[in-house]
N, C-alpha and C positions, 0 to 999 in steps of 0.2 A: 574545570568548568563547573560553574554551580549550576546545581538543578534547581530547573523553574519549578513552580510551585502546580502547573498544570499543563502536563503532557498526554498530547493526542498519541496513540498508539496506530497506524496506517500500514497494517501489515499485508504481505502478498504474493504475489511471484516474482511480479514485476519483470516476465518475460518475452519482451522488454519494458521498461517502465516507458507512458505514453503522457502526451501532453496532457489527458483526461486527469494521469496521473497528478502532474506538477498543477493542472489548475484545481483537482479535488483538493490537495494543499494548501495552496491560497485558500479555497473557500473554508473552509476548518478555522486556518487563522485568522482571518476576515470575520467571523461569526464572533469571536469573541470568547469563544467558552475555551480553550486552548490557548498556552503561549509558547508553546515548543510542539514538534511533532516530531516523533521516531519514527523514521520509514526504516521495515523489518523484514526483507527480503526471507521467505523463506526457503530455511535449510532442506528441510527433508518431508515433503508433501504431504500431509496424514491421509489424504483421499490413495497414495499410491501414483498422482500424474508427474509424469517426470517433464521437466522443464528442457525447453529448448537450447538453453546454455547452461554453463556450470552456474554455480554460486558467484564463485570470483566477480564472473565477467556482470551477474544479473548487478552485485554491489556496485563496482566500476559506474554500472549503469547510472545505477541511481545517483549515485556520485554527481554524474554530470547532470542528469535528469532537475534534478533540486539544487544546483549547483548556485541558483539567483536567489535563492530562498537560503541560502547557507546561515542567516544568522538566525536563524528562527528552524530548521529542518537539521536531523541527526539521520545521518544513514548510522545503523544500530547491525550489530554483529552475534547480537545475540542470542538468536536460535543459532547460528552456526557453533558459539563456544557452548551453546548447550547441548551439541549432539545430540543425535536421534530424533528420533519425528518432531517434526514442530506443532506442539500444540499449541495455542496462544493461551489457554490458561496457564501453562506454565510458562511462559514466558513471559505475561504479565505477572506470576509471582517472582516471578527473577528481576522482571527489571523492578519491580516492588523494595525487594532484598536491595537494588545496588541505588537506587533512588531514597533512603527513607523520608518523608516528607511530602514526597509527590502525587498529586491526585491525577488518574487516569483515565482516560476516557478512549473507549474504540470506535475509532474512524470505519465506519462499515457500509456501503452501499444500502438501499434500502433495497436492492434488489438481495440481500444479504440477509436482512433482520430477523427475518420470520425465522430464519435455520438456524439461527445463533443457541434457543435454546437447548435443542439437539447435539450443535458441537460436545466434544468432552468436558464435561462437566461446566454447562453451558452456565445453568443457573446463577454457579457460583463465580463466573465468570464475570456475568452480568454485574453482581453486586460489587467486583471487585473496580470496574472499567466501565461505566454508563457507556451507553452508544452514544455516539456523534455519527447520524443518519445522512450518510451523503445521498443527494437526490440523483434517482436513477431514474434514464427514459424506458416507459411500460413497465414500470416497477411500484408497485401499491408501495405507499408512506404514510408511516405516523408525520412526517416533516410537513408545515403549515408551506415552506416554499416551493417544495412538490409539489403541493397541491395547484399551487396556483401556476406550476405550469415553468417553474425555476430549474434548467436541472444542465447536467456537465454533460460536456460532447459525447455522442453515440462510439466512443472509440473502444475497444477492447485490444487487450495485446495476444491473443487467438485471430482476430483480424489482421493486426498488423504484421503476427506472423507467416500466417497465410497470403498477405499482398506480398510479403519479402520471398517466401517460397516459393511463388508463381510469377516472379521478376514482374509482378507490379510495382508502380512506386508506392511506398510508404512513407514517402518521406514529410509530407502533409499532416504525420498522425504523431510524429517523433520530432524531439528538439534537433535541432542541430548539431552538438554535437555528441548524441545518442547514433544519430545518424551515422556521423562517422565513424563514432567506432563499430558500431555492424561492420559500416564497410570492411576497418580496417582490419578486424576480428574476425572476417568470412564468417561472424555468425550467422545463422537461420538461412544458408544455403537451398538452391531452388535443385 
């Protein structure tokens, strides 16, 4: 596969990945500044939160999650062949390493942006990966489409795991088939 010459970096838990998901995706490459995105399920949480399914199943996920978007969308394995905590600066220097050429940009919530400098060596982060400011509802933004009031479903996947553990449906918040494999995976059990 050749590498595009401008990859969005969309990293997360993604558990499970939510429609908020696949449409913050579109909007990324709809905007124009991106022609590929890595979705980068994280391996090993640096804050310490442990994820409601393993790895495998979070990847699977995304798999199908972005599965419409396949010519343009990479599910990326990367923090997992990197072991140990995932930081995204180093993982932005690793996919740096296996990309040369490629310019990166991170896909970040603006409910996000303010704490970026803070991350592990946030700064140099920054200069490595410009943000791509995804607009969040109740979320102060640098982004002119926030502003005016533009922004991607109120969904979280702490929500949807919550409606899946208290046998509400979630099925409204997750593609279809995301949906199924929950089912078929007894994940996120009530």
């Amino acid at each position: 596969m050749s590498n595009p010459s401008r990859a969005g970096v969309f990293g997360g838990s993604f558990d499970p990945p939510h429609l908020a998901h696949t449409l913050a995706a579109l909007w990324a490459l709809e905007t124009g500044e991106v022609d590929r995105i890595l979705i980068v399920p994280v391996a090993t949480h640096p804050f310490g939160k442990e994820c409601g399914a393993p790895c495998e199943h979070r990847m699977e996920m995304c798999r199908l999650a972005f599965r419409r978007l396949e010519h343009h969308v990479e599910i990326s394995d990367i923090e997992t062949r990197l072991g140990g905590v995932s930081y995204t600066y180093r993982t932005i220097q690793a996919l740096m390493d296996e990309r040369p050429g490629t310019s990166f940009r991170l896909i970040v919530g603006s409910d996000v942006v303010g704490d970026l400098p803070k991350w592990r060596n946030g700064r140099e982060l920054l200069k490595l990966a410009p943000v791509l400011e995804l607009p969040r509802p109740g979320a102060a933004s640098r982004d002119s489409a926030a502003q005016e009031g533009i922004f991607l479903p109120a969904i979280s996947s702490t929500r949807v795991r919550e409606a899946l553990r208290s046998g509400q449906s979630a099925r409204q918040m997750l593609g279809a088939e995301v949906w199924r494999y929950i089912k078929t995976n007894g994940l996120y059990p009530s």
